[in-house]
N, C-alpha and C positions, 0 to 999 in steps of 0.2 A: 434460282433455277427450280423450275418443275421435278417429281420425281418419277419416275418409270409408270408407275398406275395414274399420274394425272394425264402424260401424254398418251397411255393407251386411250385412256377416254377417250380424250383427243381424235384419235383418228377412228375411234370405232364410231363414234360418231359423222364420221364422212359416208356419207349415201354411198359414193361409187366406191369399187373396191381399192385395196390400198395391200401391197404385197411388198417386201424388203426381201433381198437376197444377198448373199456376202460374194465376196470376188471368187469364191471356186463355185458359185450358183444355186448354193445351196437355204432354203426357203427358209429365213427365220421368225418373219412375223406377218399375220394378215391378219388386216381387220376385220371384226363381223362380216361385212358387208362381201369380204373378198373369199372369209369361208363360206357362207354361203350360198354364193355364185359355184363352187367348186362342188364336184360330186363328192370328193374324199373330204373335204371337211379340211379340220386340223389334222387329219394322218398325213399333210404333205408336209408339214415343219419337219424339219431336219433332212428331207429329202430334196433332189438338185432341182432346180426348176424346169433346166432344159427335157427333163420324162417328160415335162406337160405339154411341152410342147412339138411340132411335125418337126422336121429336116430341113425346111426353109427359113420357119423361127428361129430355130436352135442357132442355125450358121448365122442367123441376122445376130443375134445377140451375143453371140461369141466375138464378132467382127466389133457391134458397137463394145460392149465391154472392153477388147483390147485399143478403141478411142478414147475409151475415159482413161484407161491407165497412162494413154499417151499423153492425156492433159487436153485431150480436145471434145467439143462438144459438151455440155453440160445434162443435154435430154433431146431426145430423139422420139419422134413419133414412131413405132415399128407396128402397127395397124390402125386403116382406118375405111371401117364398111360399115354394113346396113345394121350388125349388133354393138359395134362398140371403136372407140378409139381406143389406142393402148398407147400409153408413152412409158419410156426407159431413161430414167434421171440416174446420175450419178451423185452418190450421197458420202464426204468428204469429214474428217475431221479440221480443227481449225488450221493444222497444219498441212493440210491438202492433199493429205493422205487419205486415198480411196478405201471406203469399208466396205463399200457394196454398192447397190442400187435396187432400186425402189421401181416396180411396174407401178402405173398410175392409171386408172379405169376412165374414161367418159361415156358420158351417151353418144350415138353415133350425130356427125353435124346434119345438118339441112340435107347439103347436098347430097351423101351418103344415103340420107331416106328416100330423098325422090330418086336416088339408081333403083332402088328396088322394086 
């Protein structure tokens, strides 16, 4: 197994951003790409995700997160427009125990650009 600095490499080397959060929402890692994108930078580690996000997000990701604890769903799209796709994965250890989840960045699709 890899150790902790090979897999940061790892993902700091993913283009789109890449953001981890543990089950009480609280932001523990993002990669280059995901600091960034952010106006705080790394001042948001240790802080909850859901500040970044309005009232609408907030409740969507409360609702999916309490999906993953039930065991359902693996990753759920929660935006998809003219700046970006956003998916919310559920991130397990081998015993299937929830540690958190992981936001995941795209570019926006085709169709999303031609709406704008």
């Amino acid at each position: 197994m890899h150790d902790a600095a090979f897999l940061t490499i790892l993902l700091d080397n993913l283009k789109d951003s890449f953001l981890f959060a543990d089950p009480s929402h609280t932001i523990r890692y993002m990669n280059k790409a995901a600091v960034s994108q952010s106006k705080e930078g790394t001042a948001l580690l240790g802080r909850s995700l859901l500040d970044c996000h309005n009232a609408d997000s907030r409740r969507l990701i409360v609702e999916i997160l309490a999906a993953f604890q039930a065991g359902q769903e693996e990753e759920r799209l929660i935006t998809d427009n003219d700046k970006q796709r956003i998916f919310m994965r559920a991130v397990r250890d081998p015993d299937g125990r929830l540690l958190g989840y992981y936001e995941r960045y795209e570019p926006p699709t085709a169709q999303a650009v031609h709406r704008a």
